[in-house]
N, CA, C and O atoms as a GROMACS GRO file, in nm:
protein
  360
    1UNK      N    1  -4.030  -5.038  -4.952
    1UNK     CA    2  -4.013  -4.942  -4.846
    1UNK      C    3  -4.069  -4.807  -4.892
    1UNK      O    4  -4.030  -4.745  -4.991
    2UNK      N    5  -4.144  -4.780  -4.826
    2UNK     CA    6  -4.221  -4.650  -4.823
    2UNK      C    7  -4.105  -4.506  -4.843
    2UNK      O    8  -4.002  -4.495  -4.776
    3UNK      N    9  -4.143  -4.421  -4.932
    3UNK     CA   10  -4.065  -4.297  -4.922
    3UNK      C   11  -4.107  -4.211  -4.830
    3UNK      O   12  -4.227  -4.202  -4.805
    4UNK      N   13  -4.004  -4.128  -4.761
    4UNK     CA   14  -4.039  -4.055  -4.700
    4UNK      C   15  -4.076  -3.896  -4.759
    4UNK      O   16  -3.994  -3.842  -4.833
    5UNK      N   17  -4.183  -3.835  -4.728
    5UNK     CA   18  -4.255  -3.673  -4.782
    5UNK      C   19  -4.135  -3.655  -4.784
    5UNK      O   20  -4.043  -3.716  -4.730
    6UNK      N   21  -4.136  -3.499  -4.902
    6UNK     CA   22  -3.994  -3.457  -4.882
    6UNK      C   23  -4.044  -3.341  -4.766
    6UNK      O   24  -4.154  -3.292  -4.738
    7UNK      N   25  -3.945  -3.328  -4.727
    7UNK     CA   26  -3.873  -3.213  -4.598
    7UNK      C   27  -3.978  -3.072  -4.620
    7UNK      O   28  -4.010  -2.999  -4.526
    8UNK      N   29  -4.020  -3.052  -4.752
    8UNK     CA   30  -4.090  -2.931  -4.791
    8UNK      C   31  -4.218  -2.905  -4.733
    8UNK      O   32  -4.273  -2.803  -4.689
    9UNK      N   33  -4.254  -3.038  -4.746
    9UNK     CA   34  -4.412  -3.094  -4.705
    9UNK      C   35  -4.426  -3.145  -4.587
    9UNK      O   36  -4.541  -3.168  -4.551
   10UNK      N   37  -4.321  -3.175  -4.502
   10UNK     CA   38  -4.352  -3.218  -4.372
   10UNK      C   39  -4.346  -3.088  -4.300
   10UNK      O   40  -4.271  -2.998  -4.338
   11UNK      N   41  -4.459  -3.074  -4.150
   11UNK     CA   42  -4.424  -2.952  -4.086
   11UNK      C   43  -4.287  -2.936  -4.017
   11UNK      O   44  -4.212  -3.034  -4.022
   12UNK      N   45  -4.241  -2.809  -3.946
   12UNK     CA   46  -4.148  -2.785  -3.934
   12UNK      C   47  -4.125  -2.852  -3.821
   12UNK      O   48  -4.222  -2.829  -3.749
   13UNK      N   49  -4.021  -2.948  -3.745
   13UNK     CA   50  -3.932  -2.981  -3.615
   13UNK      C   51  -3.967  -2.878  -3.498
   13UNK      O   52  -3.927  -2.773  -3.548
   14UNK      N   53  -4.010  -2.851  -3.393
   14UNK     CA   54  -3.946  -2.750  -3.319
   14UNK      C   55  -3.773  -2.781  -3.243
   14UNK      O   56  -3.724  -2.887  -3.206
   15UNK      N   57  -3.723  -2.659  -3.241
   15UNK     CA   58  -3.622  -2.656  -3.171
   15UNK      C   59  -3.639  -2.609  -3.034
   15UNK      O   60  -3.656  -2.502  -2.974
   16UNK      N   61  -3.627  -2.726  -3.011
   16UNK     CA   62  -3.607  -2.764  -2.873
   16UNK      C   63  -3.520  -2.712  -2.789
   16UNK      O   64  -3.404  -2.686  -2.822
   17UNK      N   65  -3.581  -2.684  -2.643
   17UNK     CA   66  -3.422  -2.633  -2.529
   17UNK      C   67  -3.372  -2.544  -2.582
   17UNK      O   68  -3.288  -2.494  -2.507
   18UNK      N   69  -3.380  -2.486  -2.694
   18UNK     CA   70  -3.270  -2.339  -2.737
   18UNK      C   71  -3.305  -2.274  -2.691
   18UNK      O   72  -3.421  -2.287  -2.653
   19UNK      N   73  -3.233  -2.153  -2.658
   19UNK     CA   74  -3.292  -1.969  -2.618
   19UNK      C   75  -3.251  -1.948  -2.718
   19UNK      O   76  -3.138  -1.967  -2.762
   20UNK      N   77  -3.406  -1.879  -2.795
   20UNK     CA   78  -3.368  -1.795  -2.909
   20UNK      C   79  -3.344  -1.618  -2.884
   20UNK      O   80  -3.436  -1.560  -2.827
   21UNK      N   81  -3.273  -1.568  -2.909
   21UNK     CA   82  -3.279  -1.404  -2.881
   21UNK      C   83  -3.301  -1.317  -3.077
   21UNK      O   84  -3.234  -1.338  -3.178
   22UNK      N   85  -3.413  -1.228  -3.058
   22UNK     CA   86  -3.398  -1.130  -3.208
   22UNK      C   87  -3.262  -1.058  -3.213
   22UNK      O   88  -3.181  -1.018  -3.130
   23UNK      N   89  -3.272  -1.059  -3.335
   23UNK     CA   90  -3.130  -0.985  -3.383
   23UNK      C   91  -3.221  -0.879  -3.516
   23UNK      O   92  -3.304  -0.932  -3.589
   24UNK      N   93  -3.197  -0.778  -3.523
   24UNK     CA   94  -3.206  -0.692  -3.654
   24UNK      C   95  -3.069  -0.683  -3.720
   24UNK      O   96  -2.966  -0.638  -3.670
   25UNK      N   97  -3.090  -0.739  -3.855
   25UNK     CA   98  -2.965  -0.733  -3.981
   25UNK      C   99  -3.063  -0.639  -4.048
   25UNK      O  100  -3.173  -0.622  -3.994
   26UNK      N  101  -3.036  -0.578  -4.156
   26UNK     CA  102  -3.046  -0.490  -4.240
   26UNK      C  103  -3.225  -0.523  -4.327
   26UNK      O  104  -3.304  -0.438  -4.370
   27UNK      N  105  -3.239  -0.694  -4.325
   27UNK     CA  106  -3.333  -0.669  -4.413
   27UNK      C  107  -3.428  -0.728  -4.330
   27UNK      O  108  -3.517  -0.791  -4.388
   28UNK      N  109  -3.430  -0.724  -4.210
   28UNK     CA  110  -3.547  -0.725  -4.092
   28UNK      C  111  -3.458  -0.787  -3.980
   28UNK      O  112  -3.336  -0.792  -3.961
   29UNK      N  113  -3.603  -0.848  -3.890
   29UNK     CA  114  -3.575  -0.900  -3.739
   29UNK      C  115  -3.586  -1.029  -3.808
   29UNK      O  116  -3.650  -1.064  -3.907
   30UNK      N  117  -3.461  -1.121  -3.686
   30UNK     CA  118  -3.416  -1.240  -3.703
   30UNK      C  119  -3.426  -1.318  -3.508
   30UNK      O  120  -3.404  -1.262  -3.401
   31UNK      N  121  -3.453  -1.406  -3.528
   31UNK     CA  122  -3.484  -1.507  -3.445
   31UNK      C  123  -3.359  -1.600  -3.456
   31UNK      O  124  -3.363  -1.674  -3.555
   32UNK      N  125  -3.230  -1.616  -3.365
   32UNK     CA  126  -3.105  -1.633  -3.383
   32UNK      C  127  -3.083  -1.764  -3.219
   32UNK      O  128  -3.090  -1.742  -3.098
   33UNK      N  129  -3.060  -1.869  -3.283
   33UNK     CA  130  -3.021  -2.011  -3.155
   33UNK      C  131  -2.923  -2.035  -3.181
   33UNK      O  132  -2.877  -2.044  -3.294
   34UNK      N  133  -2.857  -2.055  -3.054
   34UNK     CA  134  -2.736  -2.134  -3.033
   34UNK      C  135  -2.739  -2.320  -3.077
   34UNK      O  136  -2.806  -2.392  -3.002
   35UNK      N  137  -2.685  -2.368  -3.164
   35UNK     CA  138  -2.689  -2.434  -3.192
   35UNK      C  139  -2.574  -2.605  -3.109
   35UNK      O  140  -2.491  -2.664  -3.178
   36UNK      N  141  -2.600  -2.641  -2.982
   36UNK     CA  142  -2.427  -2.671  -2.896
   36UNK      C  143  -2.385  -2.789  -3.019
   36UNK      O  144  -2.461  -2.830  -3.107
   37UNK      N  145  -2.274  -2.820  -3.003
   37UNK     CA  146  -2.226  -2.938  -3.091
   37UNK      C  147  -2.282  -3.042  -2.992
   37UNK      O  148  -2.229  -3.147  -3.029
   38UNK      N  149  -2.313  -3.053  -2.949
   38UNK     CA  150  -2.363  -3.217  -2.870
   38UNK      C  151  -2.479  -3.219  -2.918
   38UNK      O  152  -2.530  -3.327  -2.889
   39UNK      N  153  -2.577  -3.127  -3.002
   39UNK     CA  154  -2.664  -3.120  -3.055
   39UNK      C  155  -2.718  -3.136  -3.220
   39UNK      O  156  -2.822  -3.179  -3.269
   40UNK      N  157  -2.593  -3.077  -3.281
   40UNK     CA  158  -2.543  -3.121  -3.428
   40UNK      C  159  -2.539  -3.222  -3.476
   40UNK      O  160  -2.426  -3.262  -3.505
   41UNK      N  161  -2.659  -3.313  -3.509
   41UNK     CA  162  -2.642  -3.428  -3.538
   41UNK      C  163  -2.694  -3.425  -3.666
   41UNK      O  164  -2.814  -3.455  -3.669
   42UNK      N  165  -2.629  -3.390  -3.803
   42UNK     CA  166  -2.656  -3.372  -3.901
   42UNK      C  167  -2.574  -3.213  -3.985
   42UNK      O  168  -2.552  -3.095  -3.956
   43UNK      N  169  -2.553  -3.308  -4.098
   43UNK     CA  170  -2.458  -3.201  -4.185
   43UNK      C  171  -2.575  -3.069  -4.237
   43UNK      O  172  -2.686  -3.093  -4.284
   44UNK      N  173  -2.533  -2.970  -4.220
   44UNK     CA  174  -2.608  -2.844  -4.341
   44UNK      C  175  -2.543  -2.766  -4.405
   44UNK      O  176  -2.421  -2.778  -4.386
   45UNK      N  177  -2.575  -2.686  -4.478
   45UNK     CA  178  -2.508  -2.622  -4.586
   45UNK      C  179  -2.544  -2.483  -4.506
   45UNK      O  180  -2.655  -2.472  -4.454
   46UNK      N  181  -2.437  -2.366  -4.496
   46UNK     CA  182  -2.427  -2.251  -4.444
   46UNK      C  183  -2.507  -2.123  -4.581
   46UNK      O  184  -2.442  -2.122  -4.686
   47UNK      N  185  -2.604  -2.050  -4.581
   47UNK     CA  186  -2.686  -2.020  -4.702
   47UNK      C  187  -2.581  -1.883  -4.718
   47UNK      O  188  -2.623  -1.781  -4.772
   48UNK      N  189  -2.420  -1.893  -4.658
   48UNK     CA  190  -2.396  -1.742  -4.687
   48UNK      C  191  -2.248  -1.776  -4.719
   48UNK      O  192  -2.181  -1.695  -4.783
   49UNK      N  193  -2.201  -1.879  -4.681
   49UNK     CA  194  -2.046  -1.930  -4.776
   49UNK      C  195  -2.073  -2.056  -4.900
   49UNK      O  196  -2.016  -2.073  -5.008
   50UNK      N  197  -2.229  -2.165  -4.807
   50UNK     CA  198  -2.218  -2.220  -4.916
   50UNK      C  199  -2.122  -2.339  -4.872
   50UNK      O  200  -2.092  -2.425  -4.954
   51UNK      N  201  -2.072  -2.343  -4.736
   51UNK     CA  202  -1.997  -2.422  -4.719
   51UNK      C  203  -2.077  -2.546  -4.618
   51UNK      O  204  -2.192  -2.536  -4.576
   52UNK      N  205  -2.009  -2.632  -4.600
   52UNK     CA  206  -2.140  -2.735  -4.511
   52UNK      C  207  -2.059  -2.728  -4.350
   52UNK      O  208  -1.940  -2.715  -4.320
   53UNK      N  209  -2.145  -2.739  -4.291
   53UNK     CA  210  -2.146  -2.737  -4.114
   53UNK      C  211  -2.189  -2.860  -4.126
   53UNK      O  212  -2.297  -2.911  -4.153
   54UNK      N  213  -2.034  -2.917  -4.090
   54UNK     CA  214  -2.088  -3.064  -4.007
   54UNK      C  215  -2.123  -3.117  -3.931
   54UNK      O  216  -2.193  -3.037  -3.868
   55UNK      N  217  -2.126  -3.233  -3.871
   55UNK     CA  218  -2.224  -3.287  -3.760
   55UNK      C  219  -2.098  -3.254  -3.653
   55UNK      O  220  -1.979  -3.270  -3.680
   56UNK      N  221  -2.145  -3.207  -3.538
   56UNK     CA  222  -2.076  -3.200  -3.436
   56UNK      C  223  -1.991  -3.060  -3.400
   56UNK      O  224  -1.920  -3.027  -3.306
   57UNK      N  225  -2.036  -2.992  -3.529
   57UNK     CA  226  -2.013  -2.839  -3.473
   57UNK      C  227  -2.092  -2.754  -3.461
   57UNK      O  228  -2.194  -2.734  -3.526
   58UNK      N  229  -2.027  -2.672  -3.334
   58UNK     CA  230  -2.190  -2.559  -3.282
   58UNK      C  231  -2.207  -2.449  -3.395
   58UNK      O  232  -2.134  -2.437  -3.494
   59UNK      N  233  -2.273  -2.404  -3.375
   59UNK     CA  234  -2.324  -2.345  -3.505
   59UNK      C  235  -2.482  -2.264  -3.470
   59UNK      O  236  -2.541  -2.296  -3.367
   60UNK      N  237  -2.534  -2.172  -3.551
   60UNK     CA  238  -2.643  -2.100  -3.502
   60UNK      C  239  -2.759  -2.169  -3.600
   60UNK      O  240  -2.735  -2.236  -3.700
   61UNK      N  241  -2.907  -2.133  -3.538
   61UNK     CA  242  -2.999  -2.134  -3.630
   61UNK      C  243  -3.065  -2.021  -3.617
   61UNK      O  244  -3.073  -1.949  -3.517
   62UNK      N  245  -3.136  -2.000  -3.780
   62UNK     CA  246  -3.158  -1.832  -3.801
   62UNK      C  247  -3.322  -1.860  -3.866
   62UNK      O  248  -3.357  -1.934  -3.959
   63UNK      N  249  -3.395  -1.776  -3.783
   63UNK     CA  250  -3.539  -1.783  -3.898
   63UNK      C  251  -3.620  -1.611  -3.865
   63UNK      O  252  -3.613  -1.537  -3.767
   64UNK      N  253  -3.661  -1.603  -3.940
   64UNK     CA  254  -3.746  -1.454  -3.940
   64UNK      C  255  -3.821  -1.471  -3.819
   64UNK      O  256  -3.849  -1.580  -3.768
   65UNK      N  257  -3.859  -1.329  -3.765
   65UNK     CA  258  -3.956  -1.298  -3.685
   65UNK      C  259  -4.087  -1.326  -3.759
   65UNK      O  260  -4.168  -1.410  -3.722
   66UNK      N  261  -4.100  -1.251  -3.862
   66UNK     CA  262  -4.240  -1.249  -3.918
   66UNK      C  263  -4.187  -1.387  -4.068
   66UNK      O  264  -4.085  -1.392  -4.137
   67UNK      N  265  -4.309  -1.474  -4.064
   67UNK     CA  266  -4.324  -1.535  -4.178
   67UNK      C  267  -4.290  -1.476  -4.307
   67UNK      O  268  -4.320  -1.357  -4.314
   68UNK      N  269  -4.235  -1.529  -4.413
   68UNK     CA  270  -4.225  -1.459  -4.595
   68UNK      C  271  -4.391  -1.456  -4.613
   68UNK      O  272  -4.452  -1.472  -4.508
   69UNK      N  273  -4.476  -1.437  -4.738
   69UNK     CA  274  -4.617  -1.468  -4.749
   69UNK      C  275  -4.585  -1.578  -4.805
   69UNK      O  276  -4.486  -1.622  -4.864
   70UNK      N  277  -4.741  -1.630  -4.760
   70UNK     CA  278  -4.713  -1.794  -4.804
   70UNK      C  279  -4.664  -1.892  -4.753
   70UNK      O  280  -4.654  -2.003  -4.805
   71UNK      N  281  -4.620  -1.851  -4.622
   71UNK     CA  282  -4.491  -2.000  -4.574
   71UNK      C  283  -4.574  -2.032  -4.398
   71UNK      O  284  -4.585  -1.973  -4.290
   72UNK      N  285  -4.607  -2.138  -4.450
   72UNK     CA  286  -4.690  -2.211  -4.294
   72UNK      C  287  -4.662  -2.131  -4.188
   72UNK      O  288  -4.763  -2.095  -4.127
   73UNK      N  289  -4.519  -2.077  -4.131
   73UNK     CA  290  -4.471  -2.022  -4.033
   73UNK      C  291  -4.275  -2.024  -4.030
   73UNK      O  292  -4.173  -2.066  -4.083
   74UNK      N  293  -4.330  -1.948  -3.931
   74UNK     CA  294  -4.128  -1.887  -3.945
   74UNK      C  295  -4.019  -1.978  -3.965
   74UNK      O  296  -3.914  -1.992  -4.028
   75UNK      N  297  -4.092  -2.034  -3.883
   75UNK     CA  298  -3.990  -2.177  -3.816
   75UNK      C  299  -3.946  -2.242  -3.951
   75UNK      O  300  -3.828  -2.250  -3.987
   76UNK      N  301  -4.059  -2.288  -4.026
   76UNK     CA  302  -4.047  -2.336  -4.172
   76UNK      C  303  -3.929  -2.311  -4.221
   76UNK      O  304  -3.853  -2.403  -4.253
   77UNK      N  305  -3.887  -2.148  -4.238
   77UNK     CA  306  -3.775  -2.100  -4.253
   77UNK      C  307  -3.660  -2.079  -4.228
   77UNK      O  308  -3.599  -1.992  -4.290
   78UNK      N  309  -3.599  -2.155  -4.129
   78UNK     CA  310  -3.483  -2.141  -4.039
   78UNK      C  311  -3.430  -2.216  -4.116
   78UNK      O  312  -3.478  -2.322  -4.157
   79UNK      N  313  -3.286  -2.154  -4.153
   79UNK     CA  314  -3.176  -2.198  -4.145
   79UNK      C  315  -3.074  -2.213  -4.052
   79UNK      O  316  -3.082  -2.164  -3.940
   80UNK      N  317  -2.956  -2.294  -4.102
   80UNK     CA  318  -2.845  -2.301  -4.031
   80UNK      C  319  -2.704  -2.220  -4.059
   80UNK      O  320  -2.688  -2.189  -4.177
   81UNK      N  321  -2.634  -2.192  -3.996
   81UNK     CA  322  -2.590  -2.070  -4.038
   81UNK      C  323  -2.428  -2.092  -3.950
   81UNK      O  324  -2.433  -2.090  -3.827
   82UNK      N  325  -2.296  -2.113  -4.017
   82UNK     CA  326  -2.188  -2.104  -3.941
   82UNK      C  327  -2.184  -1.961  -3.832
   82UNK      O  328  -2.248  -1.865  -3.874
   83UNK      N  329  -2.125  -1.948  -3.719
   83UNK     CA  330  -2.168  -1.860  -3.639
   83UNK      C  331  -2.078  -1.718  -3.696
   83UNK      O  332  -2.120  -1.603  -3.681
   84UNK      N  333  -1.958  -1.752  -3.758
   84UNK     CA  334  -1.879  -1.651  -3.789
   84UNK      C  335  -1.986  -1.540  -3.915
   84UNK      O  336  -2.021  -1.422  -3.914
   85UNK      N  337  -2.008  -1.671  -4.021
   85UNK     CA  338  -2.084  -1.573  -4.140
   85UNK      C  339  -2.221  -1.485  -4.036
   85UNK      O  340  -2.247  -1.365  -4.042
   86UNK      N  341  -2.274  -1.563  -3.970
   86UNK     CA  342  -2.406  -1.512  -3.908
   86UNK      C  343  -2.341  -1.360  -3.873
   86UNK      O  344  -2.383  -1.265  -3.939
   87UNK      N  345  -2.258  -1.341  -3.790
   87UNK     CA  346  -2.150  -1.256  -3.746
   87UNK      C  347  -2.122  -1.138  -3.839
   87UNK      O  348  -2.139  -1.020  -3.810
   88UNK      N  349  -2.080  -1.183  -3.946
   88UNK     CA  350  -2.047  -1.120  -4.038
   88UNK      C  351  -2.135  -1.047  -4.134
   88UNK      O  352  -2.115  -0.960  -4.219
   89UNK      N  353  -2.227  -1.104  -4.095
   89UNK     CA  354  -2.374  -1.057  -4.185
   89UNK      C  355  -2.444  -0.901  -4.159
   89UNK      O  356  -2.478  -0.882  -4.042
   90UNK      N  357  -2.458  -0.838  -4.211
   90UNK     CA  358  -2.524  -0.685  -4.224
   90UNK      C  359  -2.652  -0.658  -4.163
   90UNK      O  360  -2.703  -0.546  -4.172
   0.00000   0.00000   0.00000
């Protein structure tokens, strides 16, 4: 059975059906989706407790306006993000 590329090397998913709206936190503009739980089909790790968002809870996704250098595109960059820490964030 064939391996699958890792995740690094494949291009990015679009997210689909979301409205994304910008948000400015402190260390730029952010590109911020509602994530519904009927949509959560898969565990992630929250990059600001560190804690995992499981499958079936709503939850946000977060990626820069502008690309880091170097990175195919924004999207590449999105994380997932519990909605409270997103919240809580500067």
């Amino acid at each position: 059975m064939a391996k699958r590329p890792s995740k690094h090397l494949r291009p990015a998913r679009p997210i689909l059906d979301n409205f994304a709206a910008a948000q400015t936190k402190a260390d730029g503009r952010w590109m911020v989706a509602n994530m519904p739980a009927g949509k959560a089909n898969k565990n992630y790790l929250c990059p600001n407790c560190q804690q995992t968002i499981s499958v079936g809870m709503a939850h946000l996704v977060v990626w820069p306006v502008d690309p880091s250098i170097g990175s195919a595109s924004a999207v590449s960059e999105r994380r997932h993000w519990h909605t409270a820490c997103w919240k809580l964030r500067r």
